[in-house]
N, C-alpha and C positions, 0 to 999 in steps of 0.2 A: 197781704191777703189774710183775711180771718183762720184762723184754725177750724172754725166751725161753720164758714160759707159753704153751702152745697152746690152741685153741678146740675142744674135742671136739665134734663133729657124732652126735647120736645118732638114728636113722631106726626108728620103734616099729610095730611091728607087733605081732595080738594075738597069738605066739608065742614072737617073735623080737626080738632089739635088736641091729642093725647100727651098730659102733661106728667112728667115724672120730678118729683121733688129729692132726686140721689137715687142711685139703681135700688134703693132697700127701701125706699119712701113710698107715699102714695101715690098715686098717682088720677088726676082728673080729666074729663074729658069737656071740651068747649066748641062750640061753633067755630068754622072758620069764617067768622063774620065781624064786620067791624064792633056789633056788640058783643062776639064773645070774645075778641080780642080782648077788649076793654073789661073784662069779666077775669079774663086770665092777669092780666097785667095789675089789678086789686089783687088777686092772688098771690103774685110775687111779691108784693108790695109788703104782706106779711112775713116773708122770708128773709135772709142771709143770703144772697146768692152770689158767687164767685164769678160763675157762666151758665150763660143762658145756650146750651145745644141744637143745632136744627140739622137735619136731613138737607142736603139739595134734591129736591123735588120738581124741576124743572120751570117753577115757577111759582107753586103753589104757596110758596114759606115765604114770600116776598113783602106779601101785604105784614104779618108779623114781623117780620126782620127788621122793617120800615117803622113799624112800631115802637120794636124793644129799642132800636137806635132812639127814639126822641124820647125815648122815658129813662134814656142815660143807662142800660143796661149794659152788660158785655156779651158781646153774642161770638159764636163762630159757628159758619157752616160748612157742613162736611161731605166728602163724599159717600153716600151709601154705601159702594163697596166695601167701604173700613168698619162699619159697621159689624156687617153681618162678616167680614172678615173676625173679629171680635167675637161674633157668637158662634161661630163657627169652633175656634179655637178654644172655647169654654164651655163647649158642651152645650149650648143652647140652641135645639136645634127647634122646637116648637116655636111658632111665629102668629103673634099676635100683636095688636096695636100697643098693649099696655106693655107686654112683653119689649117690643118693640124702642117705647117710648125709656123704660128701665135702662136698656141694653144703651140706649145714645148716652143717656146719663152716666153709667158706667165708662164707657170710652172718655167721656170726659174728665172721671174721675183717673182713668187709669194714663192718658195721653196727655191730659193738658194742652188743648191744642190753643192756639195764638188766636188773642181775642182778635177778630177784622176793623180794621180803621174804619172809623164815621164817619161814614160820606156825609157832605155839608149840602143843602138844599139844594144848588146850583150841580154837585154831584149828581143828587138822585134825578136831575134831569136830564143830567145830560147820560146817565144810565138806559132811562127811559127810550132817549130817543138812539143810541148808538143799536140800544138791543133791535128796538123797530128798522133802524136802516141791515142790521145784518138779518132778520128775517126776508126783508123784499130784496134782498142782492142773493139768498138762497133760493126764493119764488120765481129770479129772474134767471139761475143761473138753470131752473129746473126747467123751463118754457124753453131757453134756449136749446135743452138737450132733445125736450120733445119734436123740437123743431128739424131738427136732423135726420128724427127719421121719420116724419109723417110727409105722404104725398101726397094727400088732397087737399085739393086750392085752397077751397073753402077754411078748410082747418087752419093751414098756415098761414092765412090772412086774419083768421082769428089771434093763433097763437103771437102772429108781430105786431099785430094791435097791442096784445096783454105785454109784452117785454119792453113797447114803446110807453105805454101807460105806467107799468113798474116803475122805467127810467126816468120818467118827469115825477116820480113820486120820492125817489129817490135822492134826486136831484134837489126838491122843497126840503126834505130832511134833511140833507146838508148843510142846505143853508141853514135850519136853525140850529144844526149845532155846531154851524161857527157861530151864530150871535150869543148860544149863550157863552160859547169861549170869549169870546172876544169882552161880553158885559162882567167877568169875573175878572178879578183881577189878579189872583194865583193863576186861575185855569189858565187865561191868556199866557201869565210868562210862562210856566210848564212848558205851553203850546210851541212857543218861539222859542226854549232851548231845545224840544227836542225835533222841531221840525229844519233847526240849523245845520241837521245833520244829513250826509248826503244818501237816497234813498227814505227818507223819513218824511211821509207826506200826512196831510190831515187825516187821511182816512186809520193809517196805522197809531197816531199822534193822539186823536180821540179818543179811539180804542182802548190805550194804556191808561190817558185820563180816566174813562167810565168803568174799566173791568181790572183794573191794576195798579189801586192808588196808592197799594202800597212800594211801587219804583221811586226810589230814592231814598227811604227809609230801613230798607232792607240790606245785607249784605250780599255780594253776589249770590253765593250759593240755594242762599233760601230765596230770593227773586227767583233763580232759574229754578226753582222744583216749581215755585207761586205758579210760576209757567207753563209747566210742564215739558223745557228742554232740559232742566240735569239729566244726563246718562246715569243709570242705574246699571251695577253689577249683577253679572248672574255666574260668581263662582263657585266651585266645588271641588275641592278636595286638589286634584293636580287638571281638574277641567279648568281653562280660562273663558267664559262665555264672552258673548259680544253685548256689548253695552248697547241699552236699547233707552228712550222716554214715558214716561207712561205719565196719564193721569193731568192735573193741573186746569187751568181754563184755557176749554178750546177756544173756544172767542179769539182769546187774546195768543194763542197757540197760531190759530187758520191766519190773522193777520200778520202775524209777528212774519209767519214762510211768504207770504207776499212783498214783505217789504225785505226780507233777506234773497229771495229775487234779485229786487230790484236793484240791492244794495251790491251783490257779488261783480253786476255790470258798472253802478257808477259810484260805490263808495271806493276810494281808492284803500283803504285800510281793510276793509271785509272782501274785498276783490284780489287782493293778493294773499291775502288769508286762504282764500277759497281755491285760489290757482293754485297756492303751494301743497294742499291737501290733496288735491284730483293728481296735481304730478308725482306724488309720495304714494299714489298708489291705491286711493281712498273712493269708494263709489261715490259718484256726485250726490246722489240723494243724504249719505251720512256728511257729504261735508256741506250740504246746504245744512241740515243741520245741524252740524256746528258752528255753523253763521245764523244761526237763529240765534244761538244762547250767546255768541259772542257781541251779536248787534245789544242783545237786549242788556249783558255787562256793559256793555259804552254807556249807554242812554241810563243805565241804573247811576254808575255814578259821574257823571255827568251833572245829576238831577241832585245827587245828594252832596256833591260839591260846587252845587250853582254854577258854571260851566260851561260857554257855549263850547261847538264843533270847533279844533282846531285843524286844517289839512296840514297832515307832514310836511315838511319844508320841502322834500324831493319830491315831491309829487303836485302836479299840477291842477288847479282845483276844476269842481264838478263845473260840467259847461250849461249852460242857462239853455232851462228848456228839458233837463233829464227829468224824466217818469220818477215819481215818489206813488208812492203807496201810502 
């Protein structure tokens, strides 16, 4: 890298993209529109730039990101917490966009965070469509809770209309994102080593595909933070605290606990994992969680040494027909 590339700071709003050229540099304001995209991206285009910084903003940084990826930039998106974590610790407690925009640039200069792998077209679709399937399985999970406690007819024949409706929507979305797996021919193998393993069904298999491309490439530990299962310390002084996870992508977090479910019952390797923990004394909720981070160690390398499932020799393999996630 350059001695003299700077760390763009860029602060998104759903309008607006406040651009910072290094926390000491200028900084410009653009539409959040495909032409002010294109306006910003002539911008950089006069610069040195190391990395390009975003906010995650729940969505709003998306159409840019999708951008700076095809015009060959380096991007990484962060969590806002770390941020104003950052300005917090530096005295900056006035908060404005430009300010804002500064402060991302900064973290960047001070952090260096790891530029995100380039999803390849067949990625950003199948991005598209895993985000849309876990929105309608949160619509559907939210209809079914309403369903429990409402007693009029009327209502309830609404609400299993809408859950019935969700599930044949749901249902079409899966199917196309097995086709585009299946029309890739990375995605495909990916799919089929890590769905050889036992508890590891399409639904959690996708998931890592579209929110976690970087499994395989990573070493365990920074996978599992990617995650958000590393256990974090909280020690002091002669205090031992309890290790807790924080942070990472939920997505890939909410499926990973589904399929370590699934796995405690029929992976025979994460299932004696799991019994030796609860009998050592351990509450089940922290040793499901440590069958998160340890599924998600297999399937990492695994992935990065080409590698299907082997079942240990003593142990009798998964019966046809077991629940994957």
């Amino acid at each position: 890298m350059h001695d003299d590339a700077i760390y763009v700071g860029v602060d998104v709003s759903k309008d607006s993209l406040d651009v910072a050229a290094g926390s000491e540099g200028s900084v410009w304001r653009f539409a959040n529109t495909p032409a002010g995209i294109r306006k910003l991206l002539r911008r950089l285009g006069s610069l040195l730039v190391a990395l390009v910084v975003l906010e995650a903003t729940g969505g709003y940084e998306d159409r840019l990101a999708d951008a700076l990826d095809e015009a060959g930039h380096a991007l990484a998106v962060v969590n806002p917490g770390r941020i104003r974590g950052l300005a917090r610790a530096t005295g900056v407690l006035a908060k404005t966009d430009a300010i804002d925009a500064r402060m991302i640039a900064r973290y960047g200069e001070a952090v260096k965070p790891p530029a995100r792998a380039r999803p390849t077209g067949k990625v950003h679709a199948l991005m598209a469509l895993v985000g849309r399937r876990d929105q309608l399985l949160t619509m559907q999970a939210a209809e079914r809770s309403r369903l429990e406690v409402v007693s009029d007819s009327t209502v309830r024949g609404d609400i299993r209309r809408a859950i019935d409706g969700l599930g044949r929507r749901i249902k079409t979305l899966e199917g196309r994102i097995a086709a585009v797996i299946a029309a890739d021919r990375e995605l495909k193998a990916r799919n089929d080593l890590l769905t050889s393993v036992p508890g590891v069904g399409p639904t959690l298999a996708s998931t890592l595909a579209a929110c976690l491309p970087e499994l395989g490439s990573l070493d365990n530990k920074a996978i599992a933070a990617l995650a958000g299962v590393a256990p974090f310390s909280r020690d002091s002084g002669r205090t031992s605290g309890k290790r807790f996870i924080w942070g990472g992508r939920s997505q890939v977090r909410k499926v990973l606990y589904m399929g370590a479910l699934v796995a405690a019952k029929h992976n025979p390797v994460i299932r004696e994992f799991y019994q030796r923990l609860v009998e050592s004394g351990k509450p089940k909720k922290l040793a499901l969680t440590a069958c998160m981070r340890k599924l998600l160690v297999i399937l990492n390398s695994m992935l990065r040494h080409g590698e299907y499932w082997r079942a240990p020799a003593a142990t009798a393999p998964l019966e046809d027909g077991a629940n994957t996630v």
